[in-house]
VEXDREN-2710 file (C-alpha; in Angstrom, 1 decimal):
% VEXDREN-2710
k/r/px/py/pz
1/UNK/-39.7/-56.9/77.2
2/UNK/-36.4/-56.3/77.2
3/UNK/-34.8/-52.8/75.5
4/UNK/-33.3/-54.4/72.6
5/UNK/-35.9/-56.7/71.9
6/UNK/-37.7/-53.1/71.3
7/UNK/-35.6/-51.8/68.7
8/UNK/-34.6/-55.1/67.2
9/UNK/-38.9/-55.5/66.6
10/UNK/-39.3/-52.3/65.0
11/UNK/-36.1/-52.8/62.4
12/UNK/-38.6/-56.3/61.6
13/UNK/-41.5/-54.0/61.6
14/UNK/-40.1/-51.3/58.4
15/UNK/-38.6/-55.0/57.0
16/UNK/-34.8/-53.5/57.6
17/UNK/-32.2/-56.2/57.1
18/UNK/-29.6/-55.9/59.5
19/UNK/-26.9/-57.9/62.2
20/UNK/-27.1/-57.3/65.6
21/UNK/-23.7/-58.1/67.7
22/UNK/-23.6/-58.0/71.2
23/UNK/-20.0/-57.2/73.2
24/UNK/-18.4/-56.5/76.5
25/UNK/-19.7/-53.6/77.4
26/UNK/-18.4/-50.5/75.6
27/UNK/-18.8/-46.4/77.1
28/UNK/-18.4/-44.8/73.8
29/UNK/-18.9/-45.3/69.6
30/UNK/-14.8/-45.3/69.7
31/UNK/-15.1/-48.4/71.4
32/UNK/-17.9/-49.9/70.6
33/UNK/-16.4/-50.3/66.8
34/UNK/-13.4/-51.8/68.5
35/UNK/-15.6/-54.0/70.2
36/UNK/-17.5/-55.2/66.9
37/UNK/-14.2/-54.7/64.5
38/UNK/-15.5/-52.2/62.5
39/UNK/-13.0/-48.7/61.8
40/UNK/-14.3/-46.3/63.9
41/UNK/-14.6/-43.7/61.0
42/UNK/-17.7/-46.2/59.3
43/UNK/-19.3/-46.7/63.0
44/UNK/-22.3/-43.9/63.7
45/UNK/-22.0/-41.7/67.2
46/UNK/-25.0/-39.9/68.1
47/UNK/-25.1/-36.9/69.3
48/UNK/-28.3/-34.6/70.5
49/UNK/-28.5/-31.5/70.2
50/UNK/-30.8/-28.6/71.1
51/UNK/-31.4/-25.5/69.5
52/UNK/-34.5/-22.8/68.5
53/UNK/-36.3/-25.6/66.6
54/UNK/-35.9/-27.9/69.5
55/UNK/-33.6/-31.3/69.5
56/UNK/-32.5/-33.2/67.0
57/UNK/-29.5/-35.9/66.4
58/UNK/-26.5/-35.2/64.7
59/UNK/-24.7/-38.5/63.3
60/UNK/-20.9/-38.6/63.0
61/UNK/-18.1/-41.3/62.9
62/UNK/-17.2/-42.4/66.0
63/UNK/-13.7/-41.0/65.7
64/UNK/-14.8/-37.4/64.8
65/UNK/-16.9/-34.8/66.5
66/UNK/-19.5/-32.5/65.8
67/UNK/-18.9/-29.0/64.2
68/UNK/-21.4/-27.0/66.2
69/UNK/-21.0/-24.6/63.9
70/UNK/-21.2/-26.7/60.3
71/UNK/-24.6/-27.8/62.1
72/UNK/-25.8/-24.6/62.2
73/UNK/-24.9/-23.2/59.1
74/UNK/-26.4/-26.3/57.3
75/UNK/-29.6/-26.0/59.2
76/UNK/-30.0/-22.6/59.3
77/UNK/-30.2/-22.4/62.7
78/UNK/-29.0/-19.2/65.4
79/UNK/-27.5/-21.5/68.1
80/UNK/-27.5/-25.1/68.6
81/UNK/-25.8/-26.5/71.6
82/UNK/-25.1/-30.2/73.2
83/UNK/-28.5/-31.9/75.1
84/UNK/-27.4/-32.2/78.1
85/UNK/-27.6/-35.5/80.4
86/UNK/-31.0/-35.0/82.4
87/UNK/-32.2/-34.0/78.6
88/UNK/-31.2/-37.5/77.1
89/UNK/-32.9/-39.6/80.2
90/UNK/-36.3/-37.5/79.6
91/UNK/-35.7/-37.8/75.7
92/UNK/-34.7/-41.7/75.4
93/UNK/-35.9/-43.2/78.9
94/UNK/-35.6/-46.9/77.4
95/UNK/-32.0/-46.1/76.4
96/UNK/-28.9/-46.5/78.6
97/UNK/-27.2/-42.7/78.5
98/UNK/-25.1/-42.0/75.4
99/UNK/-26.3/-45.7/73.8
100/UNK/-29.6/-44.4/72.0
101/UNK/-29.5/-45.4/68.4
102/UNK/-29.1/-42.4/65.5
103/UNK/-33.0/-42.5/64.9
104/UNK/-36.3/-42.7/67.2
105/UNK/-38.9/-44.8/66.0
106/UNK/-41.5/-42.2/66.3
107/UNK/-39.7/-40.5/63.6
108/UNK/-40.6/-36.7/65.8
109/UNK/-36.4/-35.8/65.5
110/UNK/-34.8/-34.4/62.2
111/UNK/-31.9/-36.2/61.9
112/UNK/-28.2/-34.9/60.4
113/UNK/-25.7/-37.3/59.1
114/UNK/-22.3/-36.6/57.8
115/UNK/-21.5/-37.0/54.6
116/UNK/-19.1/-39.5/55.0
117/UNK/-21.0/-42.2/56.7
118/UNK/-23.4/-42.4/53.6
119/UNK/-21.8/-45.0/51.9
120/UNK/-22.8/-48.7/52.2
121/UNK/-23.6/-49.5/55.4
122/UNK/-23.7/-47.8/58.7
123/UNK/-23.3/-49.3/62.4
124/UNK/-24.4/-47.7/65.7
125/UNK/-24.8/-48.5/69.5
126/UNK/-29.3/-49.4/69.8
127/UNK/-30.4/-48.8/73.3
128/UNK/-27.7/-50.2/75.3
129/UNK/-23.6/-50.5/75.7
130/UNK/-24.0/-53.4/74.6
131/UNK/-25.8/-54.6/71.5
132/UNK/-25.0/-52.8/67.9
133/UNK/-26.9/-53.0/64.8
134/UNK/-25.4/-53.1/61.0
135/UNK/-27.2/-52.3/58.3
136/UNK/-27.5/-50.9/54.4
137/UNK/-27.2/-47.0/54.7
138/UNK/-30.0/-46.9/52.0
139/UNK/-32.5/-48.6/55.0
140/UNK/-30.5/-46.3/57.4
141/UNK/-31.9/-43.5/55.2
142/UNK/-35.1/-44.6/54.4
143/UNK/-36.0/-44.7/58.8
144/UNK/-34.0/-41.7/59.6
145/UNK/-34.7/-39.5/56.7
146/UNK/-31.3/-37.5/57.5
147/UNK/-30.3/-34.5/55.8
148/UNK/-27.3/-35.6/54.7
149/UNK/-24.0/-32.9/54.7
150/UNK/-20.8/-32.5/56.1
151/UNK/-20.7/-31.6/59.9
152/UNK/-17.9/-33.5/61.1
153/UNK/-15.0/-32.1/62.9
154/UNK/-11.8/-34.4/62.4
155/UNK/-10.0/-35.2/66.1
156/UNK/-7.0/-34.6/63.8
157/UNK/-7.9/-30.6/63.9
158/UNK/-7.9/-30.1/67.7
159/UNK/-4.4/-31.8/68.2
END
Protein backbone atom coordinates (compact mmCIF):
# COMPACT_ATOMS: atom_id res chain seq x y z
CA UNK A 1 0.00 0.00 0.00
CA UNK A 2 1.31 2.99 -0.84
CA UNK A 3 2.62 5.65 2.06
CA UNK A 4 -0.14 8.10 1.70
CA UNK A 5 -2.69 5.76 1.24
CA UNK A 6 -1.52 5.03 5.02
CA UNK A 7 -2.11 8.26 6.48
CA UNK A 8 -4.94 9.28 4.31
CA UNK A 9 -6.76 5.69 5.98
CA UNK A 10 -6.14 6.60 9.38
CA UNK A 11 -7.50 10.51 9.03
CA UNK A 12 -10.87 8.05 7.71
CA UNK A 13 -10.32 5.98 10.59
CA UNK A 14 -10.61 9.04 13.70
CA UNK A 15 -13.56 10.39 11.03
CA UNK A 16 -11.14 13.70 10.38
CA UNK A 17 -12.42 15.80 7.44
CA UNK A 18 -9.79 17.01 5.45
CA UNK A 19 -8.29 17.83 1.54
CA UNK A 20 -5.44 16.22 0.38
CA UNK A 21 -3.38 18.16 -2.58
CA UNK A 22 -0.71 16.64 -4.34
CA UNK A 23 2.23 18.96 -6.12
CA UNK A 24 5.57 19.00 -7.85
CA UNK A 25 7.68 17.91 -5.44
CA UNK A 26 8.59 20.40 -2.68
CA UNK A 27 12.08 20.05 -0.07
CA UNK A 28 10.69 22.16 2.58
CA UNK A 29 7.16 23.49 4.46
CA UNK A 30 8.32 27.02 2.77
CA UNK A 31 7.66 25.54 -0.30
CA UNK A 32 5.34 23.17 0.08
CA UNK A 33 2.68 26.20 1.02
CA UNK A 34 3.88 27.74 -2.17
CA UNK A 35 3.14 24.76 -3.90
CA UNK A 36 -0.52 24.43 -2.37
CA UNK A 37 -1.05 28.43 -2.14
CA UNK A 38 -1.40 28.63 1.27
CA UNK A 39 0.92 31.65 3.36
CA UNK A 40 3.58 29.95 4.68
CA UNK A 41 2.96 31.46 8.24
CA UNK A 42 -0.71 29.05 8.41
CA UNK A 43 1.27 25.96 6.82
CA UNK A 44 2.74 23.47 9.83
CA UNK A 45 6.69 22.42 9.65
CA UNK A 46 7.62 19.67 11.82
CA UNK A 47 10.35 19.53 13.67
CA UNK A 48 11.78 16.55 16.01
CA UNK A 49 13.42 17.03 18.64
CA UNK A 50 15.24 15.07 21.34
CA UNK A 51 15.75 15.77 24.82
CA UNK A 52 15.78 13.94 28.65
CA UNK A 53 12.18 12.76 28.11
CA UNK A 54 13.02 11.43 24.76
CA UNK A 55 11.61 12.86 21.19
CA UNK A 56 8.86 14.71 20.51
CA UNK A 57 7.63 17.18 17.55
CA UNK A 58 7.65 20.71 17.72
CA UNK A 59 5.08 22.37 15.18
CA UNK A 60 5.79 25.79 13.77
CA UNK A 61 4.81 27.92 10.52
CA UNK A 62 6.74 27.05 7.80
CA UNK A 63 8.30 30.46 7.65
CA UNK A 64 9.57 30.57 11.36
CA UNK A 65 11.83 28.39 13.37
CA UNK A 66 11.99 26.72 16.47
CA UNK A 67 13.08 28.55 19.76
CA UNK A 68 15.16 25.78 21.31
CA UNK A 69 15.00 27.49 24.15
CA UNK A 70 11.03 28.68 24.35
CA UNK A 71 10.77 24.72 23.98
CA UNK A 72 12.46 24.11 26.90
CA UNK A 73 11.28 26.56 29.16
CA UNK A 74 7.56 25.51 28.22
CA UNK A 75 8.27 21.91 28.78
CA UNK A 76 10.33 22.01 31.52
CA UNK A 77 12.94 20.35 30.10
CA UNK A 78 17.20 20.72 30.78
CA UNK A 79 18.27 20.47 27.08
CA UNK A 80 16.41 19.66 24.08
CA UNK A 81 18.23 19.55 20.83
CA UNK A 82 17.38 18.85 16.91
CA UNK A 83 16.83 14.73 15.91
CA UNK A 84 19.11 14.33 13.80
CA UNK A 85 18.79 12.54 10.23
CA UNK A 86 19.59 8.74 10.94
CA UNK A 87 17.15 9.60 14.10
CA UNK A 88 14.11 10.57 11.71
CA UNK A 89 14.72 7.33 9.22
CA UNK A 90 14.58 4.91 12.52
CA UNK A 91 11.64 7.24 13.94
CA UNK A 92 9.28 7.63 10.65
CA UNK A 93 10.68 4.68 8.26
CA UNK A 94 7.40 5.10 6.02
CA UNK A 95 8.08 8.78 5.70
CA UNK A 96 10.31 10.48 3.07
CA UNK A 97 13.07 12.64 5.42
CA UNK A 98 11.75 15.92 6.66
CA UNK A 99 8.00 15.04 4.98
CA UNK A 100 6.56 13.20 8.22
CA UNK A 101 3.28 14.78 9.19
CA UNK A 102 3.08 16.87 12.84
CA UNK A 103 1.51 13.72 14.52
CA UNK A 104 2.20 9.75 14.56
CA UNK A 105 -0.71 7.65 14.56
CA UNK A 106 0.39 5.69 17.45
CA UNK A 107 -0.03 8.73 19.42
CA UNK A 108 3.67 7.57 21.64
CA UNK A 109 5.16 11.56 20.81
CA UNK A 110 3.94 14.67 22.84
CA UNK A 111 3.42 17.09 20.42
CA UNK A 112 4.11 21.18 20.79
CA UNK A 113 2.40 23.56 18.54
CA UNK A 114 2.82 27.27 18.35
CA UNK A 115 0.40 29.30 19.34
CA UNK A 116 -0.23 30.88 16.29
CA UNK A 117 -1.13 27.97 14.07
CA UNK A 118 -4.16 27.27 16.35
CA UNK A 119 -6.62 29.04 14.64
CA UNK A 120 -8.95 27.41 11.98
CA UNK A 121 -7.25 25.18 10.03
CA UNK A 122 -3.80 23.84 9.79
CA UNK A 123 -1.80 22.24 6.69
CA UNK A 124 1.28 20.10 6.70
CA UNK A 125 3.53 17.82 4.38
CA UNK A 126 1.94 13.63 5.30
CA UNK A 127 4.64 11.15 4.51
CA UNK A 128 5.95 12.42 1.36
CA UNK A 129 7.18 15.75 -0.71
CA UNK A 130 4.50 15.48 -2.27
CA UNK A 131 0.97 15.07 -0.90
CA UNK A 132 -0.40 17.68 1.90
CA UNK A 133 -3.36 17.46 4.04
CA UNK A 134 -5.80 20.41 5.22
CA UNK A 135 -7.81 20.23 7.91
CA UNK A 136 -9.86 22.00 11.02
CA UNK A 137 -7.24 22.73 13.76
CA UNK A 138 -9.92 21.47 16.26
CA UNK A 139 -9.41 17.66 14.51
CA UNK A 140 -5.67 18.72 14.34
CA UNK A 141 -5.98 18.97 18.16
CA UNK A 142 -8.13 16.31 18.88
CA UNK A 143 -5.18 13.50 17.03
CA UNK A 144 -2.20 15.41 18.16
CA UNK A 145 -3.19 16.44 21.60
CA UNK A 146 -0.45 19.34 21.41
CA UNK A 147 0.40 21.52 24.13
CA UNK A 148 -0.31 24.48 22.66
CA UNK A 149 2.26 27.80 23.40
CA UNK A 150 4.41 29.99 21.80
CA UNK A 151 7.79 28.51 20.57
CA UNK A 152 8.35 30.11 17.35
CA UNK A 153 11.35 32.07 16.43
CA UNK A 154 10.41 34.77 13.62
CA UNK A 155 13.23 34.53 10.50
CA UNK A 156 12.65 38.30 10.89
CA UNK A 157 14.94 38.05 14.29
CA UNK A 158 18.04 36.42 12.88
CA UNK A 159 18.31 39.01 9.93
Amino acid sequence: MPLINRWLEYLNRMHVRYSHSIHPRAETAFETAEADRIRAHEFAKTVVYFSERGYGMAVVPADEFVDMVKLAGVLKLSYARLATEDELAVLFPECELGAMPPFDDAGELPVIVDAELADGFIGFTIGTHRDSVRMSFADYQRLARPTVSSIALSKDVLV
